[in-house]
N, C-alpha and C positions, 0 to 999 in steps of 0.2 A: 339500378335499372330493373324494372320487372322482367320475370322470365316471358319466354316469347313459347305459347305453347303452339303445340304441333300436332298437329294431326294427318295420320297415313289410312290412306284409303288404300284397303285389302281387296281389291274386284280383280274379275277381267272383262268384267261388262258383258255387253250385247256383242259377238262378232260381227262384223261390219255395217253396225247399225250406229251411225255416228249420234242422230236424235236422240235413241235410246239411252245412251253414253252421255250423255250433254243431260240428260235427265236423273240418270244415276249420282253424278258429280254435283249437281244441282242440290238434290237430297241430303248427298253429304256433306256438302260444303252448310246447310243446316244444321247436320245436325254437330258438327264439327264448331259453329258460331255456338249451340245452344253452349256447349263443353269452353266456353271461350278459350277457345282456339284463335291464333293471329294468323296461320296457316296450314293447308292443306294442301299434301300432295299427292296425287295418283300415278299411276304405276305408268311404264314405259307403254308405248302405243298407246292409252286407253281409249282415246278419241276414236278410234277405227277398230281393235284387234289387232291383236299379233298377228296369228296364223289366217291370214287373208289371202293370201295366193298375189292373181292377177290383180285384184281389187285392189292392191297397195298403191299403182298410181292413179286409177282412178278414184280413193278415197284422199288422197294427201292432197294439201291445199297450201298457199303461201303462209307466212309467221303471220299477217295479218288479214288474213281471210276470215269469213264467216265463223268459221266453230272458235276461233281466238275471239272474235266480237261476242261471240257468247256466252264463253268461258270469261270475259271480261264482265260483262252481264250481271252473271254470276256474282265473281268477286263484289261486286256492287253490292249489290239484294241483300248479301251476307254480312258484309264488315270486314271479310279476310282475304289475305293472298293467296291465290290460288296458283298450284305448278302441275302440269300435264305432261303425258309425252302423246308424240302425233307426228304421224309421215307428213314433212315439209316438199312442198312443191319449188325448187329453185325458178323464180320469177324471170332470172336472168340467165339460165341457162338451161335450154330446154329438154327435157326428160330427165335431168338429175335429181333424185329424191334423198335425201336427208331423213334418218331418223332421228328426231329432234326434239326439245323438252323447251316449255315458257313457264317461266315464272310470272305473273299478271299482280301487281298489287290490291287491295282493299279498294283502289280508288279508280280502279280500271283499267290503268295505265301498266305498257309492257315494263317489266322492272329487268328480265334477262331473258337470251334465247339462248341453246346450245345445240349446237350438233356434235350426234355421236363419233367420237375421234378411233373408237378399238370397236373396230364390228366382228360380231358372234356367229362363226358358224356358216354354213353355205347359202342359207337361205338368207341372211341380212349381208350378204356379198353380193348374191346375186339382185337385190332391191334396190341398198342403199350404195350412196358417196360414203366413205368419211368423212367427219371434220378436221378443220385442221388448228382448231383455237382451242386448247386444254383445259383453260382457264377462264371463266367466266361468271360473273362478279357481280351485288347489285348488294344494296344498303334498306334492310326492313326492319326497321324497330331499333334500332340503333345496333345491329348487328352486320356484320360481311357474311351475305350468305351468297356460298357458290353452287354451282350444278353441275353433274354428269350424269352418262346413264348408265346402270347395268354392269357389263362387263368393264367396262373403264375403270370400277374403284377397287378391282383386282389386282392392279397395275400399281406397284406402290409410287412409282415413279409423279404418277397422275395426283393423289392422293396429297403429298407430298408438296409440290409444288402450289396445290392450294395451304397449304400450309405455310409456306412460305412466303405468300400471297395475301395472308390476314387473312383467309378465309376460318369465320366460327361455325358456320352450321354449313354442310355440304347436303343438298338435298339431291336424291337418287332414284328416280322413278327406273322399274325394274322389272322385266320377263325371265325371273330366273328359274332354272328346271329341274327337275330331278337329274340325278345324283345328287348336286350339288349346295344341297344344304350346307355344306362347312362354309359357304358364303356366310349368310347372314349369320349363322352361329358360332361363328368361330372369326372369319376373314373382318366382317366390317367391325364390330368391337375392338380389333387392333389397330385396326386403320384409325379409329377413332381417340385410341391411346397413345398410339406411336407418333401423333401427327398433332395432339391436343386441341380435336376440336369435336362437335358433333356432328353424326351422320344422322340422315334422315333415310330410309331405305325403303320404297313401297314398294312391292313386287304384286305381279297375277296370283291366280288360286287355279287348279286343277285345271281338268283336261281342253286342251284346244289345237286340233288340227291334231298333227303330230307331236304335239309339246305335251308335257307334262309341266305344268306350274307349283311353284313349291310353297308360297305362302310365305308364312315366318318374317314378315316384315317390321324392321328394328327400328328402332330410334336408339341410336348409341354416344354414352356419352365419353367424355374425354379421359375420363377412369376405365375404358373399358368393360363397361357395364350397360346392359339393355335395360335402358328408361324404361320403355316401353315396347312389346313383343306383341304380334297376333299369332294364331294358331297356324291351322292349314287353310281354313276356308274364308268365305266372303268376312270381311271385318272393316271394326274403323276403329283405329288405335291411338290415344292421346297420349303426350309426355310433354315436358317441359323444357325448354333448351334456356338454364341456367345462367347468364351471364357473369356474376358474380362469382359461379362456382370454376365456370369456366377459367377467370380472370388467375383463382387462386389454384387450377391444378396445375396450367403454366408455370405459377411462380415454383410452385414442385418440382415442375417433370422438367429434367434437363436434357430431355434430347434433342430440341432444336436448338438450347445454346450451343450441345458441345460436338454440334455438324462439324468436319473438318473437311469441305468443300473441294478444297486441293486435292485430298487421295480418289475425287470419284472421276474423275475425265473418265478413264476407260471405261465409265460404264456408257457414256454415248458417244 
């Protein structure tokens, strides 16, 4: 099977300038086609900003509103899958906002939605719901590729259970901040080995609101090694998510044969 290349888009875009963002993604997702790319993903919020204040419920919209029509669009124009994060408006329950990521395929169609299940920090408490479904699953390219966002793939627990799950490529749009570079530099490359699959990890770049964004967004593979790495600033990063190699560091790595599942109850 050919490898499924990837491409991570390093932005934080326009703040709340959703057009702008829809325009940026646009570009990328070009010039990500020209690198043949099978997918791209952009980082947590990018459709709106992070640091948006009040503006987060009046920018967030349902899974299939407008800016997914045209992040669909997109994928079209281009040839490739496209995944986003974006404040989800709940349809069915009024004022509940969801930080929330879609995967959109090549042919326009939604392939996966997620909502954030581990929210970060005072200000995505004070915004969002959490989610309550950990695991969420969709088939591109003959691979199980799953999603979360952000602080979630800190969680070995989360991490893990896509693993357990068949998931091979875990894609992870990402507002991650200063200090905390041992994320992408150290945390997802293990998540990536201990769990044998790959991570896709796109994060923001520098300053917004009162964030600090850190950049350094990975593609890691199942050895525990960065495919592919950007720097600190604006970027767009390709690597390859190996099926075959994949196939063969499982038949290696025996830490998911030798789970002994019985000794863990106390941990939930």
């Amino acid at each position: 099977m050919p490898a499924l290349r990837t491409a991570l888009l390093q932005s934080s875009g326009e703040l709340g300038d959703v057009a702008a963002n829809l325009k940026i993604l646009d570009e990328a997702a070009a010039r990500a086609a020209a690198a043949g790319a099978g997918v791209l993903l952009a980082p947590e919020l990018f459709l709106t900003g992070y640091a948006i204040g009040a503006d987060m419920a009046r920018l967030a919209e349902p899974a299939d509103g407008p800016s997914a029509r045209a992040v669909a669009a997109i994928a079209v124009r281009h040839g490739l899958a496209v995944g986003y994060g974006y404040p989800e408006r709940d349809t069915e329950r009024h004022g509940v906002l969801y930080n929330s990521a879609q995967l959109i395929g090549a042919d326009g169609v939604p392939l996966a939605r997620y909502r954030k299940t581990h929210l970060f920090g005072d200000f995505e408490l004070k915004w969002f719901t959490p989610g309550e479904r950990a695991v969420v699953q969709a088939e591109l390219d003959g691979l199980t590729v799953g999603m979360m966002i952000c602080y979630d793939v800190e969680f070995p627990e989360n991490v893990r259970a896509h693993a357990l799950a068949g998931t091979d490529l875990l894609l992870v749009p990402t507002a991650l901040m200063h200090p905390a570079e041992i994320v992408p530099l150290s945390v997802v490359p293990v998540r990536a080995f201990e769990n044998q699959l790959y991570i896709a990890y796109a994060n923001r770049t520098g300053p917004e609101g009162d964030f600090e964004f850190v950049g350094l967004s990975t593609l890691a593979g199942p050895d525990g090694t960065a495919r592919a790495r950007a720097g600190r600033g604006e970027d767009l990063v390709v690597g390859d998510v190996d099926s075959d190699f994949l196939a063969a560091s499982r038949a290696e790595n025996p830490y998911l044969r030798d789970r002994r599942p019985g000794l863990y109850g106390p941990l939930v």
